[in-house]
PDBQT receptor file of N, H, CA, C and O in Angstrom, charges set to zero:
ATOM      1  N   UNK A   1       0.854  -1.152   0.000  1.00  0.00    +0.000 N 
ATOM      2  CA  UNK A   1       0.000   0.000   0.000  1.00  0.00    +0.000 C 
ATOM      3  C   UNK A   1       0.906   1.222   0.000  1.00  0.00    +0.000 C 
ATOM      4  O   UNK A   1       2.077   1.203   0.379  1.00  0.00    +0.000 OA
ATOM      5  N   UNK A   2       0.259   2.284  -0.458  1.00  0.00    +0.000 N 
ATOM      6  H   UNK A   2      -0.693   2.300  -0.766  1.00  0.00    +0.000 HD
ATOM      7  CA  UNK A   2       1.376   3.364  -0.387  1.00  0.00    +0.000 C 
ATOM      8  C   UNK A   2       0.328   4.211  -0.180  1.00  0.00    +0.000 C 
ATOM      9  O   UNK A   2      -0.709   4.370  -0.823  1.00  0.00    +0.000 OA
ATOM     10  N   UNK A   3       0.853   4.868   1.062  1.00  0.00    +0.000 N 
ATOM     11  H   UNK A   3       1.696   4.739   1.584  1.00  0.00    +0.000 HD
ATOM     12  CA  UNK A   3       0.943   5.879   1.846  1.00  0.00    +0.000 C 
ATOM     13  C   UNK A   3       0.955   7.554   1.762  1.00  0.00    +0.000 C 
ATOM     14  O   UNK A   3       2.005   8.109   2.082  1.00  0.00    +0.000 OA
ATOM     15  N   UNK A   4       0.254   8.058   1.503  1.00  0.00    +0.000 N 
ATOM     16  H   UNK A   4      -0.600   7.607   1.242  1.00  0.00    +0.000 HD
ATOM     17  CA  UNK A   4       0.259   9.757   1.348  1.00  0.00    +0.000 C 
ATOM     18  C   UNK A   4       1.094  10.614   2.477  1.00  0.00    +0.000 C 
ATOM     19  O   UNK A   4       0.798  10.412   3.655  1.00  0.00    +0.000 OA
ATOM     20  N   UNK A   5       1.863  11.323   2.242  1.00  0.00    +0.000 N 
ATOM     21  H   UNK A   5       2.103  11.487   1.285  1.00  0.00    +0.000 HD
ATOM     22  CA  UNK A   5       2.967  11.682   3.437  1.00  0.00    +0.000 C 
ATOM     23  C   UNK A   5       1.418  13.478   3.622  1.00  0.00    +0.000 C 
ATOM     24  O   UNK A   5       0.414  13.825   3.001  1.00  0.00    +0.000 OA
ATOM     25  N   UNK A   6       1.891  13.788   4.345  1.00  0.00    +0.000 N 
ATOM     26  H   UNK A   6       2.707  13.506   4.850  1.00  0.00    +0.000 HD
ATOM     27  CA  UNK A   6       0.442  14.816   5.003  1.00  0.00    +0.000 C 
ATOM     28  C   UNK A   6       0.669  16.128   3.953  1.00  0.00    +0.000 C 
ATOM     29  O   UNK A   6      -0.253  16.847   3.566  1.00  0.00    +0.000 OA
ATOM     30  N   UNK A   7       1.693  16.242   3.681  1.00  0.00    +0.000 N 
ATOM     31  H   UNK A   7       2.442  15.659   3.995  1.00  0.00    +0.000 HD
ATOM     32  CA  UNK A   7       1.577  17.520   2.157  1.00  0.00    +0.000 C 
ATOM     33  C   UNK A   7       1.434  16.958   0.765  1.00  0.00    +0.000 C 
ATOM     34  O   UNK A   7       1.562  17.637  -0.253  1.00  0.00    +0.000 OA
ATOM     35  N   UNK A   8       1.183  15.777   0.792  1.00  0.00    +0.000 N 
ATOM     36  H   UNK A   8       1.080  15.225   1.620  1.00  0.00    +0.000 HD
ATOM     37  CA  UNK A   8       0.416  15.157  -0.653  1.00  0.00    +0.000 C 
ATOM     38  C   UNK A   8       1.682  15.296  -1.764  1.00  0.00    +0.000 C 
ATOM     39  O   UNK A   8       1.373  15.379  -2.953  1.00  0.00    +0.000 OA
ATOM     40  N   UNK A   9       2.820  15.316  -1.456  1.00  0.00    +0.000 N 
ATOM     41  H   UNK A   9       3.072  15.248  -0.490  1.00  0.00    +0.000 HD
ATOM     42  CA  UNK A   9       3.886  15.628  -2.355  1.00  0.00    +0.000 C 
ATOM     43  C   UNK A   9       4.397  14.162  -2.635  1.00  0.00    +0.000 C 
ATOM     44  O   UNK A   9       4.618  13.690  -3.750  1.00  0.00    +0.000 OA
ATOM     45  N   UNK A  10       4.550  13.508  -1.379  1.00  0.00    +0.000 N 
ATOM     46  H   UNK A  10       4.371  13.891  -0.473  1.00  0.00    +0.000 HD
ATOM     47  CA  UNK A  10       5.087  11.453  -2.160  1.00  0.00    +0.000 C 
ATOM     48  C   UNK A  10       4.410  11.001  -1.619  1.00  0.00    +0.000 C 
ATOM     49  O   UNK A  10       3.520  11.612  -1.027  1.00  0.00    +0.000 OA
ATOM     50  N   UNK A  11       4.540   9.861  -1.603  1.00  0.00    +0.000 N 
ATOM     51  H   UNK A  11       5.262   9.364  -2.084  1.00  0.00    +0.000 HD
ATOM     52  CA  UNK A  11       3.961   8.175  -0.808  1.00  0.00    +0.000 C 
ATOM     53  C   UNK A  11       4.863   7.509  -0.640  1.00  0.00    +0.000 C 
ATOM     54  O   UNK A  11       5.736   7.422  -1.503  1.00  0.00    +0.000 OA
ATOM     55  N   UNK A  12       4.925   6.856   0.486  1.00  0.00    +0.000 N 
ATOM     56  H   UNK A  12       4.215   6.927   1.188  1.00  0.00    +0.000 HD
ATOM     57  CA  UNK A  12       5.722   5.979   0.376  1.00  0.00    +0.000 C 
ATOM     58  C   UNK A  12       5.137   4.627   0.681  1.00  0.00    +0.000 C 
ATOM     59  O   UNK A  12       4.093   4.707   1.330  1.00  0.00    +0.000 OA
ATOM     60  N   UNK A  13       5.583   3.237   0.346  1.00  0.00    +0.000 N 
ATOM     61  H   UNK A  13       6.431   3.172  -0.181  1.00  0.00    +0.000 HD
ATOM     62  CA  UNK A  13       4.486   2.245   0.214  1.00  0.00    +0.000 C 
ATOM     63  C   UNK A  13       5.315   1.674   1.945  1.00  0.00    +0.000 C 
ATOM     64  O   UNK A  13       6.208   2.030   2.714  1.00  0.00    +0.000 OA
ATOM     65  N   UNK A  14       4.331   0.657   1.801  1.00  0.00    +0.000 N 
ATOM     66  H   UNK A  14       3.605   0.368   1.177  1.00  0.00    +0.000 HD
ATOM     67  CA  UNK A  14       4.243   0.146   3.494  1.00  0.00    +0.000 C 
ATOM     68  C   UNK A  14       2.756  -0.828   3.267  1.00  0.00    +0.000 C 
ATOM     69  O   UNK A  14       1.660  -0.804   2.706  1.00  0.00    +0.000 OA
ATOM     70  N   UNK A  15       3.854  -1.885   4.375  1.00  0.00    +0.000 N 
ATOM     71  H   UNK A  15       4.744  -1.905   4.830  1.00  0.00    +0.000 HD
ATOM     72  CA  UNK A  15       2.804  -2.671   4.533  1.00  0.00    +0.000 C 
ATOM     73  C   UNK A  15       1.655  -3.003   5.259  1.00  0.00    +0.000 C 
ATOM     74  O   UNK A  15       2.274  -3.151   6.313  1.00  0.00    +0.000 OA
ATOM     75  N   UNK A  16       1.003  -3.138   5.439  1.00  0.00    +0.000 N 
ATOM     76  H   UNK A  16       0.500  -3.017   4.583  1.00  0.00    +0.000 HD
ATOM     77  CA  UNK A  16      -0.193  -3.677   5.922  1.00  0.00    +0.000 C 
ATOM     78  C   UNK A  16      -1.191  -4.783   5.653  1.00  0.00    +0.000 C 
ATOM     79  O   UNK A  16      -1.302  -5.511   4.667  1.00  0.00    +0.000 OA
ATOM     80  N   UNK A  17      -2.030  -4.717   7.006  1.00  0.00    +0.000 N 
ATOM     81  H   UNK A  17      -1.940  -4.126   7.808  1.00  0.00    +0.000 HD
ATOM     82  CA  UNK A  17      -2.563  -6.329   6.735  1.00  0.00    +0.000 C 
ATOM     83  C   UNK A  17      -4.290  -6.058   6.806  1.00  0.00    +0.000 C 
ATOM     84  O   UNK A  17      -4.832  -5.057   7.276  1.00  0.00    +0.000 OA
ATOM     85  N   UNK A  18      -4.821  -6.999   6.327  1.00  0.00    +0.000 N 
ATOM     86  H   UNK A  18      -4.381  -7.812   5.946  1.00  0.00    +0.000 HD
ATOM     87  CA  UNK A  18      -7.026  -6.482   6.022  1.00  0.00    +0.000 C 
ATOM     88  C   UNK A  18      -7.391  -7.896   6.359  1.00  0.00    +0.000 C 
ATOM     89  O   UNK A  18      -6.831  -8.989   6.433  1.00  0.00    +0.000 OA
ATOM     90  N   UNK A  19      -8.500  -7.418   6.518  1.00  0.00    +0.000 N 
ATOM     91  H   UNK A  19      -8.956  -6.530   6.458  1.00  0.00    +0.000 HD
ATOM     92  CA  UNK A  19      -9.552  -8.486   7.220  1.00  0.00    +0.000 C 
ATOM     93  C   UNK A  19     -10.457  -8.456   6.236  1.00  0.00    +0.000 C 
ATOM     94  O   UNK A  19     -10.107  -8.844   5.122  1.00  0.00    +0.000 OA
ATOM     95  N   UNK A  20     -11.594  -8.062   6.423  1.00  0.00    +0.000 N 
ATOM     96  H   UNK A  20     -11.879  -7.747   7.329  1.00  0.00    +0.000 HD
ATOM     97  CA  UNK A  20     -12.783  -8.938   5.839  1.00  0.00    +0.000 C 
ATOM     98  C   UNK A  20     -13.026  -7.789   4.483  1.00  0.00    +0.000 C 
ATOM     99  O   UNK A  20     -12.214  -6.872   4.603  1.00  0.00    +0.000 OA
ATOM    100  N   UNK A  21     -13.607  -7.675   3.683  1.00  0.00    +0.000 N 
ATOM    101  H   UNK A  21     -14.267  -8.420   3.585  1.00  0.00    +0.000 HD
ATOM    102  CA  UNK A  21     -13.565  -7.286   1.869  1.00  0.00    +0.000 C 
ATOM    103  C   UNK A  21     -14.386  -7.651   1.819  1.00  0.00    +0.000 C 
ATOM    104  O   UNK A  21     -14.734  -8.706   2.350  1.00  0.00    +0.000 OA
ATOM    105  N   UNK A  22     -15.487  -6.440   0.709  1.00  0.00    +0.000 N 
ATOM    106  H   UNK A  22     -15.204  -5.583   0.278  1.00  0.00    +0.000 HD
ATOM    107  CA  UNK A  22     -16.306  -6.688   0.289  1.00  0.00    +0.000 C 
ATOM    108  C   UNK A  22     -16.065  -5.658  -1.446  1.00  0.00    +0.000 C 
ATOM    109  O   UNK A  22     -15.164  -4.820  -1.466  1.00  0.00    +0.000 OA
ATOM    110  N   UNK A  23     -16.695  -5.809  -2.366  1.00  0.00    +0.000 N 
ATOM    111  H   UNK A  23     -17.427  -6.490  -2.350  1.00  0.00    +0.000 HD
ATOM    112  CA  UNK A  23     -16.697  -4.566  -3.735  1.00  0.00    +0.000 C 
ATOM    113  C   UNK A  23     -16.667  -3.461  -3.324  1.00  0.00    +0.000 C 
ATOM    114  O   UNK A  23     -16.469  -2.693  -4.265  1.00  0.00    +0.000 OA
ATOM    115  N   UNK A  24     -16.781  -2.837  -2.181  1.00  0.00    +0.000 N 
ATOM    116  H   UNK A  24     -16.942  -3.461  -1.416  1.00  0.00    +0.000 HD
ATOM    117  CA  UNK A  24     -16.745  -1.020  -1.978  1.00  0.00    +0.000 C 
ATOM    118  C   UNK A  24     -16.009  -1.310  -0.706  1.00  0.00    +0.000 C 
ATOM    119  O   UNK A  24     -15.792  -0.119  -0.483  1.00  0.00    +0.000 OA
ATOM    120  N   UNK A  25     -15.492  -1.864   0.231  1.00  0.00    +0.000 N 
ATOM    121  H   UNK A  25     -15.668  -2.831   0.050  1.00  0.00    +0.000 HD
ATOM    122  CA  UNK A  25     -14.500  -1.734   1.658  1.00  0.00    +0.000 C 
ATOM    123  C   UNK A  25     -13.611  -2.641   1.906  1.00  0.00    +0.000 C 
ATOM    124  O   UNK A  25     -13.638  -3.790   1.467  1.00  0.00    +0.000 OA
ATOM    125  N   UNK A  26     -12.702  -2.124   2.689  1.00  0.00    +0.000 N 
ATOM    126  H   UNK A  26     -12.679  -1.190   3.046  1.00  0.00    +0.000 HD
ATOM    127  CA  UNK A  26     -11.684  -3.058   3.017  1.00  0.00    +0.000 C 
ATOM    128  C   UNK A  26     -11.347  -3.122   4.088  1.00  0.00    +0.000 C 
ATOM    129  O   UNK A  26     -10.621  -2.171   4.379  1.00  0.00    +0.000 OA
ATOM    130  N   UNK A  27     -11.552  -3.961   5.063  1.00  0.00    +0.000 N 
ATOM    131  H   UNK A  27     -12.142  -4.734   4.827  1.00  0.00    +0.000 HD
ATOM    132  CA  UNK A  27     -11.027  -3.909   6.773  1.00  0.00    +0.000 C 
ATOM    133  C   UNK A  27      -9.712  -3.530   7.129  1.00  0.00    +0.000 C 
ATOM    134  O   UNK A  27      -9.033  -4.556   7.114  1.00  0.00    +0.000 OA
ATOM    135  N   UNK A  28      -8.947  -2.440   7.478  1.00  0.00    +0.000 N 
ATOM    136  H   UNK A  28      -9.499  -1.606   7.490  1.00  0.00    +0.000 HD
ATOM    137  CA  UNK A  28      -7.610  -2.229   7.636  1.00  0.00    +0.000 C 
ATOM    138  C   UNK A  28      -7.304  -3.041   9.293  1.00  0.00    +0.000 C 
ATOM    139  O   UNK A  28      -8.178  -2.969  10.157  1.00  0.00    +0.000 OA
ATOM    140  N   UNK A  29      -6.488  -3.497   9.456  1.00  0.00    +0.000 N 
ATOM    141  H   UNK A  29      -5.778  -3.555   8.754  1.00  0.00    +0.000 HD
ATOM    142  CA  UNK A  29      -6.191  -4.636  10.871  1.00  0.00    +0.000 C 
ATOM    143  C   UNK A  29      -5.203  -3.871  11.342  1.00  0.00    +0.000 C 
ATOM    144  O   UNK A  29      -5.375  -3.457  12.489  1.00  0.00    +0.000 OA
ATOM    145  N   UNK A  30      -3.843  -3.442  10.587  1.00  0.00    +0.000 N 
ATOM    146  H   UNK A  30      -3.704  -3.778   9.655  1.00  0.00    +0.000 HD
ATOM    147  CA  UNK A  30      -2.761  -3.096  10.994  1.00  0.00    +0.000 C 
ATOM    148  C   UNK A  30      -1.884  -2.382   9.840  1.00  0.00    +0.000 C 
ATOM    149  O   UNK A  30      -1.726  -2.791   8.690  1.00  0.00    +0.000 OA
ATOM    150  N   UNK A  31      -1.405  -1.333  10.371  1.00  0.00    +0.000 N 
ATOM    151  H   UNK A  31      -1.533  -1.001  11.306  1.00  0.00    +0.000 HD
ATOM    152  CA  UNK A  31      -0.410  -0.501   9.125  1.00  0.00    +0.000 C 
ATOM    153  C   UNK A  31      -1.119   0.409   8.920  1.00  0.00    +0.000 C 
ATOM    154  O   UNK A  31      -0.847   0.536   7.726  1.00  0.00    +0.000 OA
ATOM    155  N   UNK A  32      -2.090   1.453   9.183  1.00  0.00    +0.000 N 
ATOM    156  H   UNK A  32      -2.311   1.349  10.153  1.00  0.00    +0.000 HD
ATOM    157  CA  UNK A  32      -2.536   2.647   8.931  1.00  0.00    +0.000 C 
ATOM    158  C   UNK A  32      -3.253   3.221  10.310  1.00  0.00    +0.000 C 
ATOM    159  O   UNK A  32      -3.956   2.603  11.110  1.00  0.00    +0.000 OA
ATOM    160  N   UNK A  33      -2.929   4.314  10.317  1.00  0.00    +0.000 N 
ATOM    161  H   UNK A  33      -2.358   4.816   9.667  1.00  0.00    +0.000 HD
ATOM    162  CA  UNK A  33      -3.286   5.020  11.291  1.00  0.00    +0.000 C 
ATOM    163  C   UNK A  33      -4.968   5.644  10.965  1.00  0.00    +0.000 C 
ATOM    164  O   UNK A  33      -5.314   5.188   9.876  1.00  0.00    +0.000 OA
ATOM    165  N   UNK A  34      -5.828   6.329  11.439  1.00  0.00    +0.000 N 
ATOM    166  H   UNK A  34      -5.546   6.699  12.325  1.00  0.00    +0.000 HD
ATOM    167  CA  UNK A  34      -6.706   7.218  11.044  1.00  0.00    +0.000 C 
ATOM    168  C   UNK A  34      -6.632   8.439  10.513  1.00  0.00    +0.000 C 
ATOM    169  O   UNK A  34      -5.896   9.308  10.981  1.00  0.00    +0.000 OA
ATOM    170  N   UNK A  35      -7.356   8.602   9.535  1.00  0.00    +0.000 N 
ATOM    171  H   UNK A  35      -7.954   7.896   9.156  1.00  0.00    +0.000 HD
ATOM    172  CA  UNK A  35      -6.939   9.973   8.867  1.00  0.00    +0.000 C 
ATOM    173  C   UNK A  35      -6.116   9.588   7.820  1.00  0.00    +0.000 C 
ATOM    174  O   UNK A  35      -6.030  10.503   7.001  1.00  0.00    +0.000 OA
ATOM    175  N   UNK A  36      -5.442   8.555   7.497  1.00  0.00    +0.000 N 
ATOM    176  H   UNK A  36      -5.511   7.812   8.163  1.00  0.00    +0.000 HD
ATOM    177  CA  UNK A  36      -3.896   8.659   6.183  1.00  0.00    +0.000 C 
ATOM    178  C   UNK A  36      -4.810   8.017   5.114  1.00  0.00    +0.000 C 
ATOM    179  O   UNK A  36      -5.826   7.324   5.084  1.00  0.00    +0.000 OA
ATOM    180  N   UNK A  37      -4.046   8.524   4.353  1.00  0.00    +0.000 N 
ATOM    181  H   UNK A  37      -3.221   9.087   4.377  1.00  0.00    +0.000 HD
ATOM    182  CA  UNK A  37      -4.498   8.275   3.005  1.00  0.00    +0.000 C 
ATOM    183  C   UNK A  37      -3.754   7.727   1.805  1.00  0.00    +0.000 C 
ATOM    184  O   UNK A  37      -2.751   8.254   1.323  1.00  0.00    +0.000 OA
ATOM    185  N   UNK A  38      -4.471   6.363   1.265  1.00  0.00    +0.000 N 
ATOM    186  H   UNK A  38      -5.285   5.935   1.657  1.00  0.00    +0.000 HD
ATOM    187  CA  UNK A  38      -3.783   5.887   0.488  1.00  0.00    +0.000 C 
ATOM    188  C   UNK A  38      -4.111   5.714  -0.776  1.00  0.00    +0.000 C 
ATOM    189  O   UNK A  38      -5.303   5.769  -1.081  1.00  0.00    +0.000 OA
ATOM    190  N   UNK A  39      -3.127   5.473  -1.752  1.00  0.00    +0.000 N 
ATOM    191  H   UNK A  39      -2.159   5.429  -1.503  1.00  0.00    +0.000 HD
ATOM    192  CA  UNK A  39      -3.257   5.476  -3.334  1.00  0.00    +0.000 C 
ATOM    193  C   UNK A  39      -3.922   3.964  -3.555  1.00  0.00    +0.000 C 
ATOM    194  O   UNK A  39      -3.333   2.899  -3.371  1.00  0.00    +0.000 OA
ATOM    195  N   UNK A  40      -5.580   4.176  -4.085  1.00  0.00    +0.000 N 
ATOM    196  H   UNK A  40      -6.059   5.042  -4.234  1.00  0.00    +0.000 HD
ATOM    197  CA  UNK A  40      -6.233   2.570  -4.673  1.00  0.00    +0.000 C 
ATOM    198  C   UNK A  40      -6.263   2.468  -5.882  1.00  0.00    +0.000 C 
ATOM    199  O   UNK A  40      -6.867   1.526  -6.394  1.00  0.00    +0.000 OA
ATOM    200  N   UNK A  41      -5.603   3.435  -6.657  1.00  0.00    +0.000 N 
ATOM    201  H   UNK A  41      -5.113   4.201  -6.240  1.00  0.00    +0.000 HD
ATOM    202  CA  UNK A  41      -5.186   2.738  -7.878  1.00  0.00    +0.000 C 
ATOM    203  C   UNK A  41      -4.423   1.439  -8.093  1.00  0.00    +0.000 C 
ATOM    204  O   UNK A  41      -3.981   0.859  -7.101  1.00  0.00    +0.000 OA
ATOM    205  N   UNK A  42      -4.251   0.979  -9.209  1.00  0.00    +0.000 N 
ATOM    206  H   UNK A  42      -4.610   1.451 -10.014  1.00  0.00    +0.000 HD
ATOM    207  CA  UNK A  42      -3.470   0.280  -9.816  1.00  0.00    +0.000 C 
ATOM    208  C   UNK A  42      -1.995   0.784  -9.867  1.00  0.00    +0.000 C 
ATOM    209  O   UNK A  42      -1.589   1.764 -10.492  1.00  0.00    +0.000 OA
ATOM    210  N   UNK A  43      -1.123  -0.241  -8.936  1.00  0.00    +0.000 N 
ATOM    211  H   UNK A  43      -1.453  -1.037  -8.429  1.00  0.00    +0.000 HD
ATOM    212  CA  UNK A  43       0.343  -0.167  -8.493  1.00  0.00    +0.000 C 
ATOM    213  C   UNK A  43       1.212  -0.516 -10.073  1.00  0.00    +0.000 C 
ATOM    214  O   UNK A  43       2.404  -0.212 -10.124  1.00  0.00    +0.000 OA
ATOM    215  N   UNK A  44       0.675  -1.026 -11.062  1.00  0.00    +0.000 N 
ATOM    216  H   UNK A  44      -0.293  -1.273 -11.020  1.00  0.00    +0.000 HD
ATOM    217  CA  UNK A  44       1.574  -1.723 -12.041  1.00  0.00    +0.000 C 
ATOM    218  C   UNK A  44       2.423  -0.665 -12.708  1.00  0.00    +0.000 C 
ATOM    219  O   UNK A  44       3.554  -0.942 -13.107  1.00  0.00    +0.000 OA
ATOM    220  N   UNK A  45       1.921   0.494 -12.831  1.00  0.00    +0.000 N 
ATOM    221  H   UNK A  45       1.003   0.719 -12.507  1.00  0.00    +0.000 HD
ATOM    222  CA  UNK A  45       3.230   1.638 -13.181  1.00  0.00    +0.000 C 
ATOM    223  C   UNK A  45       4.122   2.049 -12.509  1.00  0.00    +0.000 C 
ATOM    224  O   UNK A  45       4.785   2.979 -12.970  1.00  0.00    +0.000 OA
ATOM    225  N   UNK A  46       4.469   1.485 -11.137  1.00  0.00    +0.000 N 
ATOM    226  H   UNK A  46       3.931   0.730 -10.762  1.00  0.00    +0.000 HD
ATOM    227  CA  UNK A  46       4.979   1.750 -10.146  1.00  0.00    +0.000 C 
ATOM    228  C   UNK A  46       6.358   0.890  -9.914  1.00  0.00    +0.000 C 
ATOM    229  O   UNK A  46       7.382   1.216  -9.313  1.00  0.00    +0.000 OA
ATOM    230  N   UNK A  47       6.064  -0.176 -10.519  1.00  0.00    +0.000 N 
ATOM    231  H   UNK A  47       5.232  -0.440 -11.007  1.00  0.00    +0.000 HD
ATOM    232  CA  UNK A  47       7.505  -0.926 -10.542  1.00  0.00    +0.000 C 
ATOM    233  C   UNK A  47       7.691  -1.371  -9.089  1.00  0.00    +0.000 C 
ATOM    234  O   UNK A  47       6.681  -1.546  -8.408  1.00  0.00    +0.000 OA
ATOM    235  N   UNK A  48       9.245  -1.623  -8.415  1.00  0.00    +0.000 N 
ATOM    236  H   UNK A  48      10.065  -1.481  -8.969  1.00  0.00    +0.000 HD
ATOM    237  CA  UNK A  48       9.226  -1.643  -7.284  1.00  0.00    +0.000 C 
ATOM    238  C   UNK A  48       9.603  -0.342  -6.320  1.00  0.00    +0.000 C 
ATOM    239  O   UNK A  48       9.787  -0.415  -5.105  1.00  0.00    +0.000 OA
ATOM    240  N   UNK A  49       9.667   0.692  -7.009  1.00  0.00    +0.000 N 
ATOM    241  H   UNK A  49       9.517   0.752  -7.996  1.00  0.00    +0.000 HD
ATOM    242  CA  UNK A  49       9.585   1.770  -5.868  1.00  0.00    +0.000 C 
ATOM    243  C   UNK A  49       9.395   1.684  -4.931  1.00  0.00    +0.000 C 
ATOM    244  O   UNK A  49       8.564   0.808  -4.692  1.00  0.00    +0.000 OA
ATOM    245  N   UNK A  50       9.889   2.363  -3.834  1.00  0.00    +0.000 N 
ATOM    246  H   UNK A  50      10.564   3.075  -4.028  1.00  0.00    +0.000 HD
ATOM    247  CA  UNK A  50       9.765   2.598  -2.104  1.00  0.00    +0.000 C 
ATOM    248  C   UNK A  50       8.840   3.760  -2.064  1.00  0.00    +0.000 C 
ATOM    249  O   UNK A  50       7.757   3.634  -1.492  1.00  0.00    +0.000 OA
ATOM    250  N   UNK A  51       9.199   4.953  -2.660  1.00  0.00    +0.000 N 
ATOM    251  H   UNK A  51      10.079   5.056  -3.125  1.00  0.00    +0.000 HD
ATOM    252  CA  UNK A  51       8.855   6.347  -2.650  1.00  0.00    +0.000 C 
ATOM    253  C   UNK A  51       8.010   6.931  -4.063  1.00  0.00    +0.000 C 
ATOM    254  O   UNK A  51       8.444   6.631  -5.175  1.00  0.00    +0.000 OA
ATOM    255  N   UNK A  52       7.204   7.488  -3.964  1.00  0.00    +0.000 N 
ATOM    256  H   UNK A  52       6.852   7.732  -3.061  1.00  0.00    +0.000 HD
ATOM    257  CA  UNK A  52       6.267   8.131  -5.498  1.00  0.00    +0.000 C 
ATOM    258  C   UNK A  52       6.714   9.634  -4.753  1.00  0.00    +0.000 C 
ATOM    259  O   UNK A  52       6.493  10.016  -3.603  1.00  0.00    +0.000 OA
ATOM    260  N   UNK A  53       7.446  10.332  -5.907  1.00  0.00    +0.000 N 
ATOM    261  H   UNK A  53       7.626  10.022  -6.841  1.00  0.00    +0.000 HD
ATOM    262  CA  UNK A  53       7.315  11.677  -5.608  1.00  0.00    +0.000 C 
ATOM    263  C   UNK A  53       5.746  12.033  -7.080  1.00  0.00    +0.000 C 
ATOM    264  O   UNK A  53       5.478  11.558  -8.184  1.00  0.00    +0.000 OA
ATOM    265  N   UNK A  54       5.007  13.333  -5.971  1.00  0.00    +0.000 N 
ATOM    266  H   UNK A  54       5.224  13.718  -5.074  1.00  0.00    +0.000 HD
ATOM    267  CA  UNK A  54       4.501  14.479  -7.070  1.00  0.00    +0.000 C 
ATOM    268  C   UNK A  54       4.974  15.224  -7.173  1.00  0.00    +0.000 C 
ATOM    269  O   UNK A  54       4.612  16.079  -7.981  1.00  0.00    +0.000 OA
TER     270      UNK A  54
């Protein structure tokens, strides 16, 4: 998952773990705090990057 740093300028990815899924939600268990925000696009242009600068 990658991670929105709080001035929306990179991400950096990080892991985390989900519980139960359905077509519109995803149970976050561990690895995100409240409030952060992450990229649900499609990772495949991303390669293995650590960091996405904007």
């Amino acid at each position: 998952m990658y991670v929105l740093d709080k001035g929306g300028k990179k991400a950096v990815k990080r892991s985390i773990s989900l519980g139960r899924k359905n077509p519109l939600y995803f149970e976050v268990l561990d690895g995100l705090q409240p409030g952060e925000q992450v990229i649900t696009s499609s990772y495949e242009n991303f390669g293995d990057k650590e960091v996405l600068s904007f």
